[in-house]
C-alpha positions as CSV (number, residue, x, y, z in Angstrom):
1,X,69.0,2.8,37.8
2,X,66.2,3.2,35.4
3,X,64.2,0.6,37.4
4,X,64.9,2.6,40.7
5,X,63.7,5.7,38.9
6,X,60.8,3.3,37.8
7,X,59.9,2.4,41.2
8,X,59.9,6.0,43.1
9,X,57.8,7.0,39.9
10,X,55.2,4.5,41.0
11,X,55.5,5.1,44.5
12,X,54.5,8.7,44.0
13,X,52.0,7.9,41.8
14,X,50.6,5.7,44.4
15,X,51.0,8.6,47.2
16,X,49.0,11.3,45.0
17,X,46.3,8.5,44.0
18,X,45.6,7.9,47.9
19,X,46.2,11.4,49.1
20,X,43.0,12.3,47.0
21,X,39.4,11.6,48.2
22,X,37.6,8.9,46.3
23,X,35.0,11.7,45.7
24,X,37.4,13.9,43.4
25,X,38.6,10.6,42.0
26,X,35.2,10.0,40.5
27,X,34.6,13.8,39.7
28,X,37.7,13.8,37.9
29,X,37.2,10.4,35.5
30,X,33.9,11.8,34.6
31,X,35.0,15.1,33.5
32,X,38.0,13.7,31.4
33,X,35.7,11.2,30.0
34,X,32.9,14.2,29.2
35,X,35.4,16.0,27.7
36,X,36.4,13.1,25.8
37,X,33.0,12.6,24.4
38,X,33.0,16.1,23.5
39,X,35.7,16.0,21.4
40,X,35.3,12.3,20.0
41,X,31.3,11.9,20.4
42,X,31.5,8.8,17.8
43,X,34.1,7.3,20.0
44,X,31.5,6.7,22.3
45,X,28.1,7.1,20.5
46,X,28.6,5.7,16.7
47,X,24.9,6.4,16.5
48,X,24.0,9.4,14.1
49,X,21.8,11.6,17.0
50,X,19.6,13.0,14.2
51,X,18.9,10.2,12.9
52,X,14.6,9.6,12.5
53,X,13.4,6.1,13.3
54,X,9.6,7.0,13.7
55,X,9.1,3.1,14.4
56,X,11.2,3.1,17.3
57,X,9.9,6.2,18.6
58,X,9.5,6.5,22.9
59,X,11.5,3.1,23.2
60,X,12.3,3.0,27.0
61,X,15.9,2.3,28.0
62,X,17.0,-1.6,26.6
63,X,20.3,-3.1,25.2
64,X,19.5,-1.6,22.1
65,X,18.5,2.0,23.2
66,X,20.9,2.6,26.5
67,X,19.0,5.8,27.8
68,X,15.6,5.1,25.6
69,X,14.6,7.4,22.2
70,X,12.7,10.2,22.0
71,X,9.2,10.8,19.8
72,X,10.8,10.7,16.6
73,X,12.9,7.5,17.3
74,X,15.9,9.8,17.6
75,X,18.4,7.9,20.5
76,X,18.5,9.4,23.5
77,X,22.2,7.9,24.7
78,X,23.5,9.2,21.2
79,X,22.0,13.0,21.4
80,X,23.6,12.9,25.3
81,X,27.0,12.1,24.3
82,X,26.7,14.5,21.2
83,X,25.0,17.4,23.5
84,X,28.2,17.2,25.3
85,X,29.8,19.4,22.9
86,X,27.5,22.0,22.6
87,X,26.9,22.2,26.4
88,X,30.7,21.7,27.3
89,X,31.3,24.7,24.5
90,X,29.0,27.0,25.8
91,X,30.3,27.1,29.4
92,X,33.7,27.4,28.6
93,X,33.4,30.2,26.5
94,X,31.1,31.7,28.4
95,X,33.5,31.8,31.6
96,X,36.0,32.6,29.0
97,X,33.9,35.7,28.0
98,X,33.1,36.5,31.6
99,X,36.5,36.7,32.5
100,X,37.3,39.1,29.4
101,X,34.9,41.4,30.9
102,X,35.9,41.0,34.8
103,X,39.2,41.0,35.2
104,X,40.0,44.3,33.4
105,X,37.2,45.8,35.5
106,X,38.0,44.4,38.6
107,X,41.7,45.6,37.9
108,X,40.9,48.8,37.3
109,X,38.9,49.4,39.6
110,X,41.3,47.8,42.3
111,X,44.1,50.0,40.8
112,X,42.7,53.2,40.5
113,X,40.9,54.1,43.8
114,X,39.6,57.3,43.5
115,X,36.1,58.6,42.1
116,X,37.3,55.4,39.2
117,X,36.8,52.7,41.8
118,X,33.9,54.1,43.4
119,X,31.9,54.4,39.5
120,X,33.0,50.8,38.3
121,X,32.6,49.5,42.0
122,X,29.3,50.7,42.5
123,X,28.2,49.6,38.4
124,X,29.5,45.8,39.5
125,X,27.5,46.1,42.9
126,X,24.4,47.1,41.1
127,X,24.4,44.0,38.2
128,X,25.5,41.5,41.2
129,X,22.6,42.5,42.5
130,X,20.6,41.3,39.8
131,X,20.1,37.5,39.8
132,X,22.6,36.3,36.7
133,X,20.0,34.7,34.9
134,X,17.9,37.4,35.1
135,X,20.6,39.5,33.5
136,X,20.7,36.7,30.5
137,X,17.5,36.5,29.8
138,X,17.4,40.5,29.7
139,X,19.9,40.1,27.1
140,X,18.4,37.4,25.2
141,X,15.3,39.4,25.0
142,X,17.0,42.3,23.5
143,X,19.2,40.6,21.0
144,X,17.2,37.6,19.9
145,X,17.4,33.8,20.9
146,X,20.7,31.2,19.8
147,X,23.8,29.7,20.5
148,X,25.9,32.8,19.9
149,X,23.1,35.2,22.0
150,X,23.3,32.3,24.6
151,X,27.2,32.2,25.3
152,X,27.1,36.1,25.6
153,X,24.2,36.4,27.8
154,X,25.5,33.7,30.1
155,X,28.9,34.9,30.0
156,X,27.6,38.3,30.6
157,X,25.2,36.9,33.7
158,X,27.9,35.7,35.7
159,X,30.7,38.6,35.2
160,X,29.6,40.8,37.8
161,X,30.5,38.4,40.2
162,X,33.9,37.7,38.8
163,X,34.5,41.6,38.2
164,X,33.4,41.5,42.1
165,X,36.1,39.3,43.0
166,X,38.9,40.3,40.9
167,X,38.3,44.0,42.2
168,X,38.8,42.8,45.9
169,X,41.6,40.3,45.2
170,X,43.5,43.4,43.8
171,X,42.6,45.7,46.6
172,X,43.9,43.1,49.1
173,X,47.3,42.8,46.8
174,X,48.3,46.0,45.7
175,X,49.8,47.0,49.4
176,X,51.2,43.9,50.1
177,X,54.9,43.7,50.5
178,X,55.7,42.1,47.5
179,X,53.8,45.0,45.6
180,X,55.7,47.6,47.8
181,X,58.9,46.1,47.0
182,X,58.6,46.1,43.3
183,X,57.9,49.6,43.5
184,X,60.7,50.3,45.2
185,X,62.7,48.6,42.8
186,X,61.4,51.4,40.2
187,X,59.3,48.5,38.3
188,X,57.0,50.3,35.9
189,X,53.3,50.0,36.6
190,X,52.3,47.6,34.1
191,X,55.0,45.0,35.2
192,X,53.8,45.4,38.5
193,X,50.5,44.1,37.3
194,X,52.0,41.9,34.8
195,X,54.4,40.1,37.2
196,X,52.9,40.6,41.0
197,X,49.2,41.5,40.8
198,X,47.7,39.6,38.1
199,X,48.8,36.4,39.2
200,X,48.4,36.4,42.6
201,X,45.2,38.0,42.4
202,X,44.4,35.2,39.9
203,X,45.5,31.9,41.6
204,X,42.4,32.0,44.1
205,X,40.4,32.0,41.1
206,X,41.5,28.9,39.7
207,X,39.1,27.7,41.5
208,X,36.3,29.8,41.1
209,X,36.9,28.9,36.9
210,X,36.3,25.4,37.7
211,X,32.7,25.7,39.7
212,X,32.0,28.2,37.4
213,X,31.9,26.1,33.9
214,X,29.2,24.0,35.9
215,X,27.1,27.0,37.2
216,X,27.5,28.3,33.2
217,X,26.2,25.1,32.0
218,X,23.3,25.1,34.1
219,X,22.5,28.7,33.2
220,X,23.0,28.1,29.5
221,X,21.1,24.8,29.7
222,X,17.8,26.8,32.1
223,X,18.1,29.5,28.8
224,X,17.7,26.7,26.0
225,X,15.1,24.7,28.3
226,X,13.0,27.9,28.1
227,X,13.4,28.1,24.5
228,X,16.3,30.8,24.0
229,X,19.3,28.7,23.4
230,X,19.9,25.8,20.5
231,X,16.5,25.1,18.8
232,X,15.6,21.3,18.5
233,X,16.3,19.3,17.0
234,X,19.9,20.2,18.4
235,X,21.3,17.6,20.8
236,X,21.9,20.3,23.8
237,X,21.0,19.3,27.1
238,X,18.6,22.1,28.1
239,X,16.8,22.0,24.5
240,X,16.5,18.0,24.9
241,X,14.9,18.6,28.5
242,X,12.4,21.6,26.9
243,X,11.6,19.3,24.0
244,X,10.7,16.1,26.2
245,X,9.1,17.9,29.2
246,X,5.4,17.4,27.5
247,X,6.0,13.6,27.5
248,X,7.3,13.5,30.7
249,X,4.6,11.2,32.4
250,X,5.4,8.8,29.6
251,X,8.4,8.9,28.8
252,X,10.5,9.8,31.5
253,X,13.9,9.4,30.0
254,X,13.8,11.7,28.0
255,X,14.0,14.6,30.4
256,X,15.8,12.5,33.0
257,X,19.2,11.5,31.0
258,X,20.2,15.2,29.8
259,X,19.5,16.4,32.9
260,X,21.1,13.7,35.4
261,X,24.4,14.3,33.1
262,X,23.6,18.4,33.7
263,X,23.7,17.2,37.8
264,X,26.9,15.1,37.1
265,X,28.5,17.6,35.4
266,X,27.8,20.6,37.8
267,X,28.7,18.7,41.0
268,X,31.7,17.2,39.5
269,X,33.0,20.7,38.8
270,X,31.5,21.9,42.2
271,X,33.7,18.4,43.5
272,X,37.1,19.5,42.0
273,X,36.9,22.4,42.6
274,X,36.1,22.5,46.6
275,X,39.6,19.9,46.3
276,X,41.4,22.8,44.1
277,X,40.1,25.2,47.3
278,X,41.3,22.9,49.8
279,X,44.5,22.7,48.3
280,X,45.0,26.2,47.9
281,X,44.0,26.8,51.6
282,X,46.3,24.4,52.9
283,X,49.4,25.5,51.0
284,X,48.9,29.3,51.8
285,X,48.7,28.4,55.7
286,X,51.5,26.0,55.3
């Protein structure tokens, strides 16, 4: 019996493993093993990515220096793995903060109709104008450069456009017949949000949470490449790009590694997430 159960265990496993596209396969292993390294950097990198070696300073990639060091000797593989943390930390809060600013907007405003929708509506129309990093850098001029000032203003960048989203997912819910029937049933207002709105208004946004960490990381790292995020010598991707972009005819690796694991990052979000889509899409017209 327990090797029958076995056996259908492993067939499904098979069936999932070749129902996905070798493409999300890939996306997938690299995030878990990012996130991995974010969690347990000396796992992977036992190398101490502050560590000065001023004699082994602009070593280009070898066996002994995977992804080269940098112009005080400091290893370029090691700071990677390490900046991992820092730029993994910053885009999930800052979707996390996003989202703490959207969706009650967005809810609101879907809920309310009225002169309330039309204020809140036309505020999120008139920030999603603005270009989000244009919005982040406004607020990092205003409140001062740093990891704390760079989560907010990143977070705060992309909201609009969540706020945006939530507000039409609720408008499309709130007369649908699900809705219509808990109101009938004399549900109170807040269940009806708790138990029908909210989380159908949410699933579609699953995976719009998963594209967005890669589009937070990018803004977050753009921020600290122009000097308003982490402050060298702080092994965050955008800071290790702005500190190595003088000796870039030089020393090429040391803007190229942070920033290839930026792309890598960003499209395997982008990857899992068009799956996520696909999914969704599929299972709502089946």
């Amino acid at each position: 019996m327990s090797e029958l159960i076995l056996k259908n265990k492993l067939n499904l496993q098979s069936l999932i493993i070749q129902s996905l596209p070798w493409g999300t396969i890939l996306a997938g292993l690299f995030l878990v093993a990012i996130i991995l390294a974010s969690i347990f950097p000396y796992l992977f990198a036992s190398t101490d990515p502050l560590a000065i070696n001023p004699e082994a300073a602009f070593q280009a990639p070898s066996w002994a220096h995977w992804f080269g060091t940098d112009q005080s000797g400091r290893d370029i593989y090691a700071r990677v793995i390490h900046g991992s943390q820092q730029s993994l930390t910053i885009g999930v809060l800052a979707i996390g903060l996003a989202f703490l600013i959207a969706i009650p907007l967005g809810v609101i405003a879907g809920l309310s109709g009225g002169w309330i929708d039309r204020v809140i509506g036309w505020v999120i129309e008139v920030l999603f104008a603005f270009p989000s990093l244009i919005l982040a850098l406004l607020f990092v001029a205003v409140f001062g450069a740093g990891i704390t000032q760079l989560i907010i203003a990143t977070g705060i960048g992309i909201a609009p456009g969540y706020a945006r989203m939530i507000r039409g997912q609720v408008l499309a819910a709130r007369h649908a017949g699900y809705v219509e029937s808990a109101r009938a049933l004399g549900h109170s207002p807040w269940r009806i949000i708790r138990r029908q709105l909210l989380p159908n208004a949410m699933r579609p946004l699953v995976v719009v949470v998963t594209m967005g960490i890669g589009q937070s990381i990018v803004w977050a790292s753009a921020l600290s490449f122009l000097g308003l995020g982490a402050k060298p010598p702080a092994p965050e991707w955008g800071t290790m790009m702005s500190a190595g972009r003088d000796f870039i005819a030089n020393a090429w690796w040391l803007t190229f590694f942070p920033g290839f694991f930026i792309l890598l990052t960003t499209l395997s979000t982008t990857v899992l997430g068009r799956y996520l889509q696909n999914r969704l899409e599929g299972r709502s017209h089946a």
